[in-house]
N, C-alpha and C positions, 0 to 999 in steps of 0.2 A: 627326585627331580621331576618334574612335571613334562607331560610329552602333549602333542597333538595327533589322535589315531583321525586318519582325514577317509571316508570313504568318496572314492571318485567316482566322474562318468555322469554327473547329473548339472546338465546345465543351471547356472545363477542367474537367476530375473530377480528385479525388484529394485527396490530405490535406494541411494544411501548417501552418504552426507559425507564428507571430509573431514578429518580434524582438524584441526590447528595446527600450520608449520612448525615441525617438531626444529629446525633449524634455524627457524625466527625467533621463537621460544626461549631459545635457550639463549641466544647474545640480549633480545629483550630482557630477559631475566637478570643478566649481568647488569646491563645497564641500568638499573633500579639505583646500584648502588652511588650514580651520579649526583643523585638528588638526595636531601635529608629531610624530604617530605613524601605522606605517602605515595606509591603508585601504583592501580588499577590496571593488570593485562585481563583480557577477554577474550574467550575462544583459545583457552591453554589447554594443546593435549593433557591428556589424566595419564602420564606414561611415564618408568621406569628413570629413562634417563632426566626428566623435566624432574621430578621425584628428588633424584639424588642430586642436582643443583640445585633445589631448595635447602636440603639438609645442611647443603657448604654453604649456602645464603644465612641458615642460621647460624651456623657457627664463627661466624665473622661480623655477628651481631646484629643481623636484619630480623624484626620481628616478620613472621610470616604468615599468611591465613587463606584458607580455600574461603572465600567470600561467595561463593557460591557457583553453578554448576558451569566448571573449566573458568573461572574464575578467582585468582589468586593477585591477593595484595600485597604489597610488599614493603615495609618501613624500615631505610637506611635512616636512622634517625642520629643512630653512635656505631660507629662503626669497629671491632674489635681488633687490633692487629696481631698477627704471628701467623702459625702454616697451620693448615688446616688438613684434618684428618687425610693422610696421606693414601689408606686403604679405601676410604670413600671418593677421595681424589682419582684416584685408578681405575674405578668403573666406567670415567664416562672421558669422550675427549674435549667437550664444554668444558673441563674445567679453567682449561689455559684461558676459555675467555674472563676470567678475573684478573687479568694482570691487568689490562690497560684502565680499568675503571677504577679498580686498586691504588695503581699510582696516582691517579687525575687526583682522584678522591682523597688519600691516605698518604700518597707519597712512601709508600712500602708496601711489601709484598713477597711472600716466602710460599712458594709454591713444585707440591712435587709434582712429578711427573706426570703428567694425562694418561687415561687410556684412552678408551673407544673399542672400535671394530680394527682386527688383525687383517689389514687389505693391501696391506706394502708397507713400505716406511713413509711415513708422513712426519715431513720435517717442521723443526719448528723457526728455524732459523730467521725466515720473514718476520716473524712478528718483532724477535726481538730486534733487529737490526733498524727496525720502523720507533722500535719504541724508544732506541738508544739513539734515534736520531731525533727522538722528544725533549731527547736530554737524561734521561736514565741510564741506570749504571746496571750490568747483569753481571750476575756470577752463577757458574755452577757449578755446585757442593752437594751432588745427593739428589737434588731438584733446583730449582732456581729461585735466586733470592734478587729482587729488582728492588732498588729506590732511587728515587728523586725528590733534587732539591725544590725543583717546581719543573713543571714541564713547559718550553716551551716551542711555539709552531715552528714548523720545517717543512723545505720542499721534499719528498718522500717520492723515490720512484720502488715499488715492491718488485722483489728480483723474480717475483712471479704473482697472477692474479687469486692467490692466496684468498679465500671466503672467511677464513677465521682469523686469520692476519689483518684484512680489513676492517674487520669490525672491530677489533681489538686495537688499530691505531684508530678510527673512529671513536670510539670511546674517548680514548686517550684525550687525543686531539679535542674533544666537546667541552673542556675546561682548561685548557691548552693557554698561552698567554701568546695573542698575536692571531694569523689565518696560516692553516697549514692548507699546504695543497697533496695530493694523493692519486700520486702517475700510477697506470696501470694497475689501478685496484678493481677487486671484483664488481660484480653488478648485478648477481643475482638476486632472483624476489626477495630473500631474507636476510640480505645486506638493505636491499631498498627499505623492508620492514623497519627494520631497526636503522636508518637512516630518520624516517618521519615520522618515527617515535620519539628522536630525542628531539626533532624539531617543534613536535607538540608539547613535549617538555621545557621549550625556548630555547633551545639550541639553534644553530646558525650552519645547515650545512646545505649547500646549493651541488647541483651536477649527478644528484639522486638518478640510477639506471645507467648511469655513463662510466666510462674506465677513469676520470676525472673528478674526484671530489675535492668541495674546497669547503673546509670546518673554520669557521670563524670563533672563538674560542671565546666563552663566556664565563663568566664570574661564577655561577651557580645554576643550578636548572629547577625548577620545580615540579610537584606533584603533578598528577593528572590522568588519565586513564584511556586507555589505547588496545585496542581491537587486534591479536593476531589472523593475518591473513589463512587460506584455507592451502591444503600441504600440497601443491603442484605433483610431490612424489606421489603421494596416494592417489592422486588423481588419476595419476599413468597406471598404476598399478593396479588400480580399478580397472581402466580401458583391457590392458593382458588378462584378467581376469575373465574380463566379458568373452572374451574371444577364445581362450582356452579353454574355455567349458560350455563354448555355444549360445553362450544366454542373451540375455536382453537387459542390460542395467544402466539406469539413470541415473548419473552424480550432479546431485542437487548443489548449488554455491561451489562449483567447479574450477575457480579462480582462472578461468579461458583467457584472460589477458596475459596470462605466462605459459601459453600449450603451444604457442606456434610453432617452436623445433620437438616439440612431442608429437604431434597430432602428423608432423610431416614423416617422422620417420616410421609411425603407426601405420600409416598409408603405403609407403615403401612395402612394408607387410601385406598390404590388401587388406586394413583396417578403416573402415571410415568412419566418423562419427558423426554427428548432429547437435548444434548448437541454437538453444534456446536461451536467448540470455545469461544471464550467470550460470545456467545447465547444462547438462553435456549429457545426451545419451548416445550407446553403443547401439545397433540394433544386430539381432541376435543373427539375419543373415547374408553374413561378411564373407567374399569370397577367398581370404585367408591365401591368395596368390601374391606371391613375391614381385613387383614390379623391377623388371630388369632397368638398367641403365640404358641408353643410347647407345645403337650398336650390338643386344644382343651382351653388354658384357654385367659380369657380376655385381653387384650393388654391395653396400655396405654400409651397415651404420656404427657411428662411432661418436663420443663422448668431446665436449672440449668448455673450455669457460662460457660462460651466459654468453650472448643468447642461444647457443649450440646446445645439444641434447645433452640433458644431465646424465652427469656420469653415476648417480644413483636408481638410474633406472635400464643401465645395460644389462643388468643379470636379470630382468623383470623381457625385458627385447629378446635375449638370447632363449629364454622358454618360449612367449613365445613365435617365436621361429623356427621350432621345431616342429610345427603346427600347422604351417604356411608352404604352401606347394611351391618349390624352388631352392634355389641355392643364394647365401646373402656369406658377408665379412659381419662379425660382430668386433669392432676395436675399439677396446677401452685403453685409454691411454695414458688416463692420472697415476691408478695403482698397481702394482705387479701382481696380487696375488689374488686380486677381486674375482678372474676368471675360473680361480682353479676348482669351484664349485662345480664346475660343470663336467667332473669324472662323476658325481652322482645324477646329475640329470643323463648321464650318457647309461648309468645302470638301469635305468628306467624307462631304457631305449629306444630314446636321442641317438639321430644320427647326428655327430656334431665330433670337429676335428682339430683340438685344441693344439693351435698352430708352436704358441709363444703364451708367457705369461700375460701378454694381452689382447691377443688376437685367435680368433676363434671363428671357424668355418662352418656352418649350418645346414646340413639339406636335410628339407621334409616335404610332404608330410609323415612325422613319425608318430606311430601306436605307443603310446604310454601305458606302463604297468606298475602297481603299486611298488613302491619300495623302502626300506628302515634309511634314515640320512639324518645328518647331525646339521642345523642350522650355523653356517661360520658367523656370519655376521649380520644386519638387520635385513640387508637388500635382500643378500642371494637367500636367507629364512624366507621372506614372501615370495620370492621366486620358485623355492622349493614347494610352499605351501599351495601356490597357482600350480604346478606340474602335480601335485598329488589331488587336486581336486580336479583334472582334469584326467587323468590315468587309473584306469580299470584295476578294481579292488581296493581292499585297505592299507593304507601308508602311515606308516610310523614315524614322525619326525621328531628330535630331539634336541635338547638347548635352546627351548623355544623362547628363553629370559630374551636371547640378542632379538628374535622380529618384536616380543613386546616393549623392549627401547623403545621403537621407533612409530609401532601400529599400537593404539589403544582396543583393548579386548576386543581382537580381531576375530577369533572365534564365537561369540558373540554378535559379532556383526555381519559375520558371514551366516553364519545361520539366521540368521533375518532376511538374509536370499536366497536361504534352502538349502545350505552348503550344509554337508553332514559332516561336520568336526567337532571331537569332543575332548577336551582339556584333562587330562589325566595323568595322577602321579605314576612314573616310571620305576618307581622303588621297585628292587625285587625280579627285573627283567634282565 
């Protein structure tokens, strides 16, 4: 199995680019299957999890093709029905987003179980209760087996602002017979993405960025080719980067119209940046002081639906914070177990005082030292990956499959800003 030996302590200058929202990606992806002409995404991370939604895209009978560089086509021309490889289903948690396109499209759909990252229980219950108020029928037997006879619009309030739940009765809804409307649905960028994607596809969906969408439901949609946006997470994860090992880096096509609850809570840190147009640079010296609250009292950052600071970049905040002279609350609040990473940043000596499975108390600044840690899931990997490139000596990290989900050849691109990581098989250790 493959490791990352990361040697720390040298700050990262240099310039670097974003990829493609790995979480636009992938409900874009699904929704290909809307249409039975081809369609053109652009700016597709080249990454693990995007990878294994194609394979399910094939097996369900989309012809597929890297058309060129992060450039992939996709023709739902005949669509195949039954369940699709259940062990390749298990790798990623995209898979559920096929049910609602599924039905729109096929009117059946035999689907096991999702995986993803192990970060709490992540229910699924929203989706289906959105979808069975399309008019579909759900059973489960092993995994779950959904048809309908046609779907049609419904007022839909989600018993929570669910991001995969959304896109999933957006889909639905996009060939729906009638206007559904959709209370309390998410609104983050790669909901938005995939909102004015199916709309360039002739879809009909108005209240795009709002907790309000209303899907006018159309007979067919067609081909056409559409641009994903640049990944807001990597973007943040860049800025912790910058800052944890002192440097100076510039994220070129920075997608800055989605940082406003990132750049605020960065600043909370003693983080500031500088925006150039669609750029964003860090400059290397940031005085890394925790901005108290009003009064003198503890500050705190914490996680909540768009526009509030993603919850995929609390374990990227909580490194670093241990970096940052003062005391902060780190509360994540979606997953129970997203935190529990941080008994290895605490071996690497983090002062940090892991309250509850979601709330975590911080005081620094702390001296980091190399140390061996298993990557749990994509976030807290890059978060691991920033604590060992900024902590003195060499760091052995392992299970590094979960950060290349979601970061395309990150080691690779760090060393393009001087970062000493080097990709090697762990056979044998």
């Amino acid at each position: 199995m493959p490791k990352y030996v990361v040697e720390g302590g040298v700050p990262l200058n240099g310039t670097i680019r974003p990829t493609g929202n790995k979480n636009a990606a992938l409900p874009m992806i699904c929704a290909t299957l809307l249409s039975d002409e081809p369609v053109t995404l652009e700016n597709v991370p080249d990454i693990r999890d995007v990878r294994t939604l194609l394979e399910l895209m094939v097996q369900l009978g989309c012809s597929v093709d890297w058309a060129g560089d992060h450039e992939v086509r996709i023709h739902a021309k005949e669509i195949r029905l039954g369940q699709v490889d259940r062990s390749v289903a298990a790798r990623i948690r995209a898979s559920i987003l096929l049910a609602g396109p599924m039905l729109a499209r096929a009117g059946s759909m035999i689907l096991p179980p999702p995986g993803g990252d192990v970060i709490g229980r992540r229910r699924l219950d929203t989706h289906f209760l959105a979808l069975q108020r399309l008019g579909a029928r759900v059973e489960t037997r092993g995994g779950y087996h959904l048809e309908a006879d046609g779907l049609e619009a419904a007022d839909i309030f989600l018993d929570e602002p669910s991001v995969t739940a959304t896109e999933n009765t957006v889909m639905a809804a996009a060939l729906a017979k009638g206007t559904t409307r959709v209370r309390n649905a998410a609104a983050e960028p790669h909901v938005q993405d995939l909102c004015n994607m199916i709309n360039a596809l002739g879809g009909k969906i108005s209240g795009i960025g709002t907790g309000v969408l209303e899907i006018e439901g159309v007979e067919r949609l067609k081909g056409g080719r559409f641009r994903v946006s640049s990944d807001h997470i990597e973007v943040g994860s860049f800025i912790g980067l910058a800052a944890v090992t002192r440097g100076e880096i510039t994220i070129q096509d920075a997608a800055v119209r989605h940082l406003d609850s990132t750049l605020l809570a960065f600043e909370r840190l003693g983080i500031r940046c500088e925006i150039d147009g669609e750029d964003l640079k860090v400059p290397s010296n940031q005085s890394l002081e925790i901005r108290m609250d009003l009064g003198g009292h503890i500050p705190k950052i914490d996680d909540g639906p768009w526009p509030a600071f993603p919850a995929d970049l609390t374990s990227i905040a909580l490194v670093v914070a241990t970096q940052c002279r003062g005391t902060i609350l780190v509360h994540e609040k979606m997953f129970e177990s997203r935190m529990f990473f941080a008994d290895k940043i605490i071996g690497m000596g983090a002062r940090i005082v892991l309250c509850d499975p979601h709330r975590a108390v911080v005081v620094g600044p702390s001296r980091l030292y190399a140390g061996v840690a298993e990557s749990p899931d994509i976030r807290a990997g890059m978060a691991l990956l920033i604590a060992a490139l900024g902590a003195d000596g060499e760091s052995h990290i392992y299970n590094i499959q979960q950060i290349e989900r979601g970061y395309e050849k990150i080691d690779e691109r760090l060393r393009g800003l001087g970062g000493r990581i080097v990709r090697e098989d762990s056979r044998g250790d």
